[in-house]
C-alpha positions in Angstrom: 181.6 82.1 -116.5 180.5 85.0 -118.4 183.0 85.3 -120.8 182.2 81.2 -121.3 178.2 82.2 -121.7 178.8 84.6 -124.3 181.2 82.6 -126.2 179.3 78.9 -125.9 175.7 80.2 -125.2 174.3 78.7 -122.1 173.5 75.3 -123.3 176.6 74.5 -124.5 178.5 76.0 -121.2 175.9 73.8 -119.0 177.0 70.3 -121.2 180.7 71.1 -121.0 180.5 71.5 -117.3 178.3 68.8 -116.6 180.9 66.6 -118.5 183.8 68.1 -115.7 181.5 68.1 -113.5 181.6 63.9 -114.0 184.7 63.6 -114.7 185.6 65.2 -111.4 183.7 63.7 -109.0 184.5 59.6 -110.7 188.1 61.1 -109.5 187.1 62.2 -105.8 185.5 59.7 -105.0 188.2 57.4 -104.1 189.5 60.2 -101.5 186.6 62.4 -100.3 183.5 61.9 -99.2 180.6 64.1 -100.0 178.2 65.4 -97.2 174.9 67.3 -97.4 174.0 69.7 -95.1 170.3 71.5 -94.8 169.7 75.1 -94.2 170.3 77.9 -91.4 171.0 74.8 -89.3 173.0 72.8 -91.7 175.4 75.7 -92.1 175.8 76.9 -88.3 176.9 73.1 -86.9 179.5 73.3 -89.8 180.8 77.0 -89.8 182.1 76.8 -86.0 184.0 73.7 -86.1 185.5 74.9 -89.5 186.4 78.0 -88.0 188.3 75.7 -85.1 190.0 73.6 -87.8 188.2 70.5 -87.0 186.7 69.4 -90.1 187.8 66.6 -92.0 189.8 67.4 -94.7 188.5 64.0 -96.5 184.5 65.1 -96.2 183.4 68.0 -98.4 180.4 69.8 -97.5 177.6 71.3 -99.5 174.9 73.2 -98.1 171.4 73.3 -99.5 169.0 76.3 -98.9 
């Protein structure tokens, strides 16, 4: 990311990975599903069943702060 910054400038770096960024998720979307989780809470009813191995491998999770 760094070397990227310095070589493209920030504006540039932030346009070519908003482009991937795109193109990425018009490919996921036919196989995984994207959930949204909130805060302390949001991470802890996530992090213990991961840690068991039952999550879905088909749902990925973001956590927002």
């Amino acid at each position: 990311y760094a070397n990227r910054t310095s070589e493209w400038g920030p504006a540039v770096l932030q346009k070519k990975l908003g482009k991937a960024w795109l193109a990425f998720t018009g490919v996921i979307s036919d196989w995984m599903k994207v959930e949204i989780a909130h805060g302390p809470e949001g991470l802890k009813k996530l992090y213990l069943p991961m840690l068991d191995g039952k999550m879905d491998p088909s749902v990925g999770h973001i956590v927002e702060w």
